[in-house]
N, C-alpha and C positions, 0 to 999 in steps of 0.2 A: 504494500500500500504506500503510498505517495507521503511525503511528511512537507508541512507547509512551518513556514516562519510567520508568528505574529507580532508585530509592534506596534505597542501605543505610539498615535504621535499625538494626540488628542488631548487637554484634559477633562477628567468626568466631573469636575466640576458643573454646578446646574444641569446634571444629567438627569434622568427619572432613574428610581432606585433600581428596577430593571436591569437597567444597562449596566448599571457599577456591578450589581449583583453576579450580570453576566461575565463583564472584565476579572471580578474574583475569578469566575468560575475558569476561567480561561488560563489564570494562572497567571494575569497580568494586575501587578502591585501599583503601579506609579508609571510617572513620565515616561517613555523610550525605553522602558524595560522590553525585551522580547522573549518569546518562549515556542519551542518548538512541539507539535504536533502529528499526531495523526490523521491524513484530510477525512474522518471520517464524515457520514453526512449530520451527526450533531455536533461535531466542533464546527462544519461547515454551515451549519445552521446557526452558532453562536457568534458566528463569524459576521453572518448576515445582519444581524440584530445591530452589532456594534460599529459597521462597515465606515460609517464617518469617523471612527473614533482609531482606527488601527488601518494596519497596510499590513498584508499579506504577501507574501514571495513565497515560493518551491524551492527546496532545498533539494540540491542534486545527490544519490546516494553513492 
């Protein structure tokens, strides 16, 4: 399976609690921190949620 990079560039300030809820869930803390995953379709869906808030790249294996 494919593993994608996510970074905050965002912040969640004034965001709905939702979204920060989601960014916990994601494994992302603060500013420009990033974290790598598996494109599964619920991280791909968590992805979607917060889409203004982080960038996304593929990580070659």
């Amino acid at each position: 399976m494919a593993k994608i990079e996510i970074k905050q560039v965002k912040s969640r300030i004034n965001r709905p609690a939702r979204q920060k809820k989601t960014l916990d869930a994601l494994g992302l803390r603060k500013l420009n921190h990033s974290v790598v995953h598996e494109a599964t379709p619920q991280i791909l869906g968590m992805v979607e949620t917060v889409r203004h808030l982080v960038v996304v790249t593929e990580v070659a294996e």
